[in-house]
N, C-alpha and C positions, 0 to 999 in steps of 0.2 A: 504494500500500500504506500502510495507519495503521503510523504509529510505534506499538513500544510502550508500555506504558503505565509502567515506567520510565525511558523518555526522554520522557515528557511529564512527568513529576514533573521532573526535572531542566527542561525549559524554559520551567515556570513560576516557576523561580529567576529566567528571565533577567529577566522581568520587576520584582524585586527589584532585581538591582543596575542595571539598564536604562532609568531613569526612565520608568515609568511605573505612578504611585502609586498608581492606582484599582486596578490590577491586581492590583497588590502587596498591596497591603490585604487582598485576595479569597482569595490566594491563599496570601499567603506570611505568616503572622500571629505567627511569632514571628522576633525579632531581638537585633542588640543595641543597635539604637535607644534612645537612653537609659537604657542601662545603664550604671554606671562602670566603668570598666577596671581589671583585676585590678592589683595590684602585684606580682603575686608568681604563680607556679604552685606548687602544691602537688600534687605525684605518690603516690602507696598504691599499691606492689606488693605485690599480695599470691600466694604458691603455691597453686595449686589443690589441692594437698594438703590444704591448713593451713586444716582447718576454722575450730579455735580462735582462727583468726587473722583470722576473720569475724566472730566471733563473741564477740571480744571488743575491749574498745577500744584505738585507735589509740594509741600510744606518747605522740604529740605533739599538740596537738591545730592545727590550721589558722586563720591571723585570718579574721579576718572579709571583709577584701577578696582575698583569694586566691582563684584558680582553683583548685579541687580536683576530684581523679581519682584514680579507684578501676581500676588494670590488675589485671584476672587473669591471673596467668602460666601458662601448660601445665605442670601435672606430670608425674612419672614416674609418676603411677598411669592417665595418659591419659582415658580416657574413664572409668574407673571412679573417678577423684577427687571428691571431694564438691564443690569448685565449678568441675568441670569444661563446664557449660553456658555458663557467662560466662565460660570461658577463651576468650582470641583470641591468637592468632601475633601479630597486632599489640603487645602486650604484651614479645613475643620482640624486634621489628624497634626499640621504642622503648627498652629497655635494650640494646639494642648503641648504638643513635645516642648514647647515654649513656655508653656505654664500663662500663655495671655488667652485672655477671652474674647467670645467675637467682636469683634470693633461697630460700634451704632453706623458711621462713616467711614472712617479708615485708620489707619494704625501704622506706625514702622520699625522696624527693630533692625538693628545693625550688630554687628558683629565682627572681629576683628581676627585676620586669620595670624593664627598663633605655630607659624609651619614646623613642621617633625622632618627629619632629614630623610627625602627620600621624593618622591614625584607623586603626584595622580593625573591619570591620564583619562577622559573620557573620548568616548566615539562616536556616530551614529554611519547608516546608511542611507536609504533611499526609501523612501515610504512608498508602501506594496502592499496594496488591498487594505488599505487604512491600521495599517502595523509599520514600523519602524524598527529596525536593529539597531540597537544601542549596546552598549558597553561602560565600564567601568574598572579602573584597574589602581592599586598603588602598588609600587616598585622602591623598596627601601633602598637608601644609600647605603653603596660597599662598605660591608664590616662596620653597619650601623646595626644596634639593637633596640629596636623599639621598647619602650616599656611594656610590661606583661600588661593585662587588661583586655576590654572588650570594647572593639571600638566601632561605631553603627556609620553607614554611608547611607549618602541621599542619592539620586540620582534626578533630577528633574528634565522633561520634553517642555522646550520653550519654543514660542512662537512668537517673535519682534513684530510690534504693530508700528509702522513710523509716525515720525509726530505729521499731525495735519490731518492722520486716517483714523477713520472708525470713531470721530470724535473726541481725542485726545489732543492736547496742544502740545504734550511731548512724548520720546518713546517710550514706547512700555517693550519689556519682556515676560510678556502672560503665561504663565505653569499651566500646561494643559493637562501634564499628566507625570506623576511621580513614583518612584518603588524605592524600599528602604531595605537592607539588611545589615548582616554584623560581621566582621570578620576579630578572632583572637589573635593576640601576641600572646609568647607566653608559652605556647601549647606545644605537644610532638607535632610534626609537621609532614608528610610524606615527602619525596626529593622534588617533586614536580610543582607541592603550594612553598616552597619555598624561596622562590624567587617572586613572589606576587603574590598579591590578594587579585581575584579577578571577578568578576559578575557581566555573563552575555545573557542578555533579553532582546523580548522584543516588546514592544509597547503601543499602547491602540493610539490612532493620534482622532479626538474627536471632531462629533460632525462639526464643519463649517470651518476648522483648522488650514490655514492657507501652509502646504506641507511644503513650498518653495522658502517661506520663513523660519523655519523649524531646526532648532540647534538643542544641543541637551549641555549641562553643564550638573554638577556635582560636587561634594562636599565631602570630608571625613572628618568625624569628630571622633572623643576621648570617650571616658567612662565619666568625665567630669564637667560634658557638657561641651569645652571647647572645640573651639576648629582647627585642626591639624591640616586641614588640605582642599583646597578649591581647586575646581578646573572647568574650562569651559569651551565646547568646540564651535570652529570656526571651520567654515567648507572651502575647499583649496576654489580656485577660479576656475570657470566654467564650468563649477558641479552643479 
């Protein structure tokens, strides 16, 4: 029987973090290869209520080297709220991890990345039957030992609305879709996770999602809450 055609978008990831570059080229054409590392995450909640709160500018604005993200939060007006289409429950899951409540309007939270010697790398590929391949990887620095512990990654699918469109005066980077797990330091390790943490998916990108805009970026934090690691990909030209 053929796999689906969402689990082949996801196992052209593996190729990505899998050494082997011809493939990866082909397949998988944005990353964060070369990209600098955020210092910082920058969060935007905003209520799916709160048109005005799209619609007009953000309080504060974000530097230049930050990770920025736009959560739409579920209102009480449910599906009848004006930005109820790019509302996601994930939005719900990521201010509780945060210990903040839903915001009436909107809310920001910043964060300062705190780096551990070593990289994180994310990926994606080409969106296929409204699935996406994505990836996630950290790669310790030689003859670096991370502290023992249990340390949780985010992975988020972004979709960059420019400023002037969709009713925003500036740009957003909208989370259409996010997955979270854990990797240990610390533990026995068979010979092959010991060169990496890895995590290949694939991810639904939803309806109405312009998939020409769609980049994923991601995060690793501690057992103590901080960020150890941002990364965010960027599509080589004429992907």
């Amino acid at each position: 029987m053929r796999p689906p055609l969402h689990s082949l978008t996801a196992l052209a990831l593996l190729a990505t973090f899998g050494g082997a570059p011809l493939l990866a080229q082909a397949q998988a054409s944005c990353s964060s290869d070369g990209v600098a590392q955020p210092v910082a995450l920058y969060e935007r909640f905003i209520n799916a209520d709160c048109e005005s709160c799209w619609a007009g500018p953000p309080a504060h604005a974000p530097g230049a080297s930050a990770l920025v993200l736009d959560w739409i939060v579920p209102g009480g007006l449910a599906d009848d709220a004006p930005l109820s289409a790019a509302a996601t429950r994930d939005a719900l899951q990521r201010l509780q991890d945060l210990g903040r409540g839903v915001p009436s309007f909107s809310d920001t939270h910043t964060a300062e990345v705190q780096p551990l010697p070593g990289r994180l790398r994310v990926a994606n590929g080409l969106a296929m039957n409204d699935y996406l391949g994505t990836g996630i990887a950290f790669q310790p620095a030689p003859r670096s030992l991370l502290p023992a512990g249990r340390y949780a990654y985010t992975l988020v699918l972004v979709e960059r609305v420019p400023a002037g469109t969709a009713g925003t005066p500036v740009e957003r980077y909208v989370v259409r879709n996010a997955l979270q797990g854990n990797w240990n330091a610390g533990i026995p390790l068979s010979k092959k996770e010991q060169s990496a943490w890895i995590d290949n998916r694939s991810m639904r990108t939803p309806e109405g999602t312009d998939a020409e805009r769609l980049f994923v970026a991601g995060w690793l934090q501690d057992a103590q809450g901080r960020i150890v690691a941002a990364a965010q990909s960027r599509c080589a030209a004429g992907s």
